[in-house]
N, C-alpha and C positions, 0 to 999 in steps of 0.2 A: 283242591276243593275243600269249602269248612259250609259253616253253616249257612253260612252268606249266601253261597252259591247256592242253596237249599231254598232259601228262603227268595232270593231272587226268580231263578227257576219257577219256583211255585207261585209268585208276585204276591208274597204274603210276607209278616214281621218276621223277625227272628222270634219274637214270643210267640206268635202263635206257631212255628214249628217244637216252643219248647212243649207248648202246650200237646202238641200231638204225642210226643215223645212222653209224657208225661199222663198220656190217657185222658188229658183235662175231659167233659163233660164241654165246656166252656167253646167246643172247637164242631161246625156243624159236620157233616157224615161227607159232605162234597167237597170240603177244604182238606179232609184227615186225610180223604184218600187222595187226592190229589197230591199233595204231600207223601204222602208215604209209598204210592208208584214213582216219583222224584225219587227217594232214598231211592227205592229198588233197584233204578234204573243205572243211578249212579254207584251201587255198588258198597251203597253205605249202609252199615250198622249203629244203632243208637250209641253204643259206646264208641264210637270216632269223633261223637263230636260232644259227646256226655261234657267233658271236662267246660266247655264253655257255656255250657248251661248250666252245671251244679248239679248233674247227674253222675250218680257211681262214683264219686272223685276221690283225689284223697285228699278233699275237707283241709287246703292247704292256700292260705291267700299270702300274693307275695306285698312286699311294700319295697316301694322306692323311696328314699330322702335324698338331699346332695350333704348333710354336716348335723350328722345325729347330735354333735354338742350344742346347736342352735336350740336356744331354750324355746321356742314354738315345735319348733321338729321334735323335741324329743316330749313334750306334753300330747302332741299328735300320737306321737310312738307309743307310749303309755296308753292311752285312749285306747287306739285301733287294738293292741295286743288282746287287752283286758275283754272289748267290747267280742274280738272274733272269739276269744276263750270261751266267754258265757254262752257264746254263740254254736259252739261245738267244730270251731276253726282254729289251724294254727295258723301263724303266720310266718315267714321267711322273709327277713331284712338286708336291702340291698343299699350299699350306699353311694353312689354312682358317680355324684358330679353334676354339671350339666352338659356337657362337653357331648355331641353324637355319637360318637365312635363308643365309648365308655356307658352311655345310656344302653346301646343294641347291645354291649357284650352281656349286659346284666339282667335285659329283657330275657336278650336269649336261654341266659339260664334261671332264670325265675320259670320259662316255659318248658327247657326240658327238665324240668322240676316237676312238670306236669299240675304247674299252680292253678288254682280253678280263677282267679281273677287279680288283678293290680292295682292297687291303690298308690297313687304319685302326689307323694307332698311338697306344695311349693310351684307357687305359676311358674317360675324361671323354667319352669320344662317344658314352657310353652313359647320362652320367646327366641327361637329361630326356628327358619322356617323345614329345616330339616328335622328339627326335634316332633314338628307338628307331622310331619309324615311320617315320622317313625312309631309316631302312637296311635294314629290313626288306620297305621297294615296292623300292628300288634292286636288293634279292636278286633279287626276282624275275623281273629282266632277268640278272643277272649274279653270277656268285662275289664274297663278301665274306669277308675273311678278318680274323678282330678279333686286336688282338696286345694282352694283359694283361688280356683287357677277357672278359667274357660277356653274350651274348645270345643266347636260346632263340628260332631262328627256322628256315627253310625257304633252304638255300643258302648259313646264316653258317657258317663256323666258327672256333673259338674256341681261343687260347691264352693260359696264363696259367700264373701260379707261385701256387703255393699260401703265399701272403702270411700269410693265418690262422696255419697250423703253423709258419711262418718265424718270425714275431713269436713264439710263443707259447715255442716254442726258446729264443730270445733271452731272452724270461724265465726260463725253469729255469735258464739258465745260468747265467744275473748272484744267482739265487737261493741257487746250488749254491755260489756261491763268498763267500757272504754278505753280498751287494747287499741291504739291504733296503725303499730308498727308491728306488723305480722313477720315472724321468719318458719319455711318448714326445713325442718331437717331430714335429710334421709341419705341414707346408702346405698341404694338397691337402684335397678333400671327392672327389675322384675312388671310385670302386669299388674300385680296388686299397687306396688308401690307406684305406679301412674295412676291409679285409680286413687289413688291416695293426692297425689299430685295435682289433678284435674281437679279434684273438690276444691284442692285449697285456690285453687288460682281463679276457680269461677268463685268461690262463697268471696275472694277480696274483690275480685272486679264488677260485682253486680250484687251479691247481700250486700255487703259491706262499703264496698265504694271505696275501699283507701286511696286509689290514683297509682302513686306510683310505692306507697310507705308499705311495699310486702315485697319478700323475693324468697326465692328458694336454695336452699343450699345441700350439696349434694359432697358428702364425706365419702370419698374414692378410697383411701384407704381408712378401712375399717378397725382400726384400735384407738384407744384412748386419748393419746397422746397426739397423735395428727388431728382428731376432729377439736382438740380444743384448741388448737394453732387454729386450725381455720377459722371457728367462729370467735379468734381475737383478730384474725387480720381481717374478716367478713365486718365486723364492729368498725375495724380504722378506716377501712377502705367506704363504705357504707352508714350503718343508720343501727343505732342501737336498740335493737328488738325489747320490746316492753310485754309481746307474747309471743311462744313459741309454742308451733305442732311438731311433735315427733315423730316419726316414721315408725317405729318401736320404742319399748319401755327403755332398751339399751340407750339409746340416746336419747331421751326424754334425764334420764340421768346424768346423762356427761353435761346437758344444758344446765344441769341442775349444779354438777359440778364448778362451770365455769361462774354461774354467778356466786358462787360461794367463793370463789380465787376472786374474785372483781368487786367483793362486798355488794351485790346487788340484790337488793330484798325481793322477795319470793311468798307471796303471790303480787304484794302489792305495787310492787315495779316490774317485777317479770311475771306472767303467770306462762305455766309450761302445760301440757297436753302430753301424755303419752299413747303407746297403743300397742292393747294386746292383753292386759290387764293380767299381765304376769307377775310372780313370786317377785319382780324389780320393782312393784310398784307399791306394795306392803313393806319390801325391808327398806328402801331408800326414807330419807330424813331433811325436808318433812317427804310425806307417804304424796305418792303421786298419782295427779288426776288419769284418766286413761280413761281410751276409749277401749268396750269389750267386745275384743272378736268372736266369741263363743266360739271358740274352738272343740268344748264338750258337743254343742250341739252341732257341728259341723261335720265330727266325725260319728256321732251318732247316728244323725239323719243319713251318714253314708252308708253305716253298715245296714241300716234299716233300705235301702236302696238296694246293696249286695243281695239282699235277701228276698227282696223283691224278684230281682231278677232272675237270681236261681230258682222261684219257682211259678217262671215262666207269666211274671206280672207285667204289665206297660208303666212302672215309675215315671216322674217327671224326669228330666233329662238335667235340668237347669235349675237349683234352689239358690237362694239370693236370701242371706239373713239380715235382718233390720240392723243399725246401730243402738249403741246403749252406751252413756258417758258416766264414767264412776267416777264421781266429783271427790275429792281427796283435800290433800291439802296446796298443791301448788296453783289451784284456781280456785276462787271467791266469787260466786254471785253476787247477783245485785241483790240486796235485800230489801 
């Protein structure tokens, strides 16, 4: 039995039992007690279920990553540490994988940690369907807070950047300035990276109109050295991209590479797109355009979310952050 069954039982939220717990004013005299004959009955004490409300705890948030040296994960890490510190939270960092087996062993001890909630960086925790059940029982003892990721569940909630209209942007641009051989680059099968995917394939087939002059190209193995193989045999076999979106700054770079091995000028014959508007986008040469995930404000609004919930608020469940493209030097407006 957790709160659930509390809050079910009594056919009310899980806030407004925090709220009973919590003495809120906010809670009428016929809900409180209704609720708290429930506890009685069932034999519970406020501290049984403190921890998933942010009650009595030990002020202890865990985080999940799968590859803390991913320069998104670890700017997220940075964030989250900093933001629970001011916060009067520590944190505990798990680094998991995505693999199910290896997610539950790490859940499980982030909870006999007796962590007050979860923060999981990175939609890949969402894309199989066991992973989606495993955080969806986990809710139900505790806050799960997803960062880029969605999942429709009872205690997740969800941020993310609206990747679709990002990428789709990216297209009218490179169109407006008359790109009309589109390639996207990416590595990932993750949620984001489809979302990333779909923009680009609706902004060519209905902004843009190319027909058939865009495709996608998807780097399986991820180092240097294989993705510029690919995009010389993707060139022979194919159509030589005049603009390119990247899926991250990391390959917005090696694009940037390869025209440099190929003498291909850059913006004026390739213009490149990057995303994430990471420290690769200031040191590369020239400085690269990118789209900004605000990931400052992603893990913000999340901890501002955590804190909500702990004291027994109804937050949004689902934030969606606008795009914003930092024009640089590998794409040129029309002027």
């Amino acid at each position: 039995m957790n709160i659930y069954d509390i809050a079910n039982r009594a056919n009310v939220s899980i806030a407004t039992v925090s709220r009973v717990i919590n003495n809120s004013p906010k809670v009428s005299e016929k809900t409180r007690k209704k609720v708290l004959d429930i506890v009685d009955e069932l034999g519970f004490t406020p501290n049984v279920f403190a921890r998933g409300l942010g009650l009595n705890t030990m002020k202890t948030i865990g985080i999940l990553c799968s590859d803390p040296s991913d320069i998104y994960v670890a700017r997220a890490l940075s964030y989250f540490e900093k933001m629970l510190r001011e916060n009067g939270y520590d944190s505990l960092l798990c680094c998991s994988g995505y693999d199910t087996k290896n997610l539950k062993k790490y859940i499980n001890i982030l909870i006999s940690k007796s962590v007050d909630a979860v923060i999981m960086i990175g939609s890949k925790y969402i894309s199989s369907r066991d992973n989606k059940s495993l955080i969806r029982n986990t809710a139900k003892s505790l806050p799960i807070l997803l960062i880029n990721g969605f999942l429709n569940g009872e205690n997740i909630y969800c941020s993310y950047y609206d990747d679709f209209n990002a990428s789709k942007k990216c297209v009218n641009m490179l169109y407006d300035t008359g790109k009309r051989n589109l390639l996207f680059l990416y590595n990932s099968t993750s949620q984001s990276a489809k979302r990333k995917l779909d923009g680009f394939i609706k902004g060519c087939k209905e902004s843009a109109n190319l027909g058939n002059n865009f495709a996608a190209l998807l780097c399986e193995e991820n180092n240097i050295e294989s993705i510029l193989i690919s995009l010389k045999q993707f060139t022979k076999e194919n159509f030589i991209p005049d603009g390119i979106i990247a899926g991250d700054d990391f390959l917005a770079m090696i694009a940037l590479k390869f025209a440099k091995q190929n003498s291909i000028s850059v913006p004026e014959n390739l213009a490149i797109i990057g995303y994430d508007n990471s420290i690769f986008s200031k040191v590369s040469y020239p400085e690269l355009t990118t789209v900004d995930s605000k990931l400052f404000e992603l893990c913000s609004h999340s901890v501002k979310t955590l804190l909500e919930v702990f004291d027994g608020q109804l937050p949004k469940k689902i934030t969606i952050l606008e795009p914003a493209v930092i024009e640089r030097d590998t794409f040129k407006s029309k002027t």
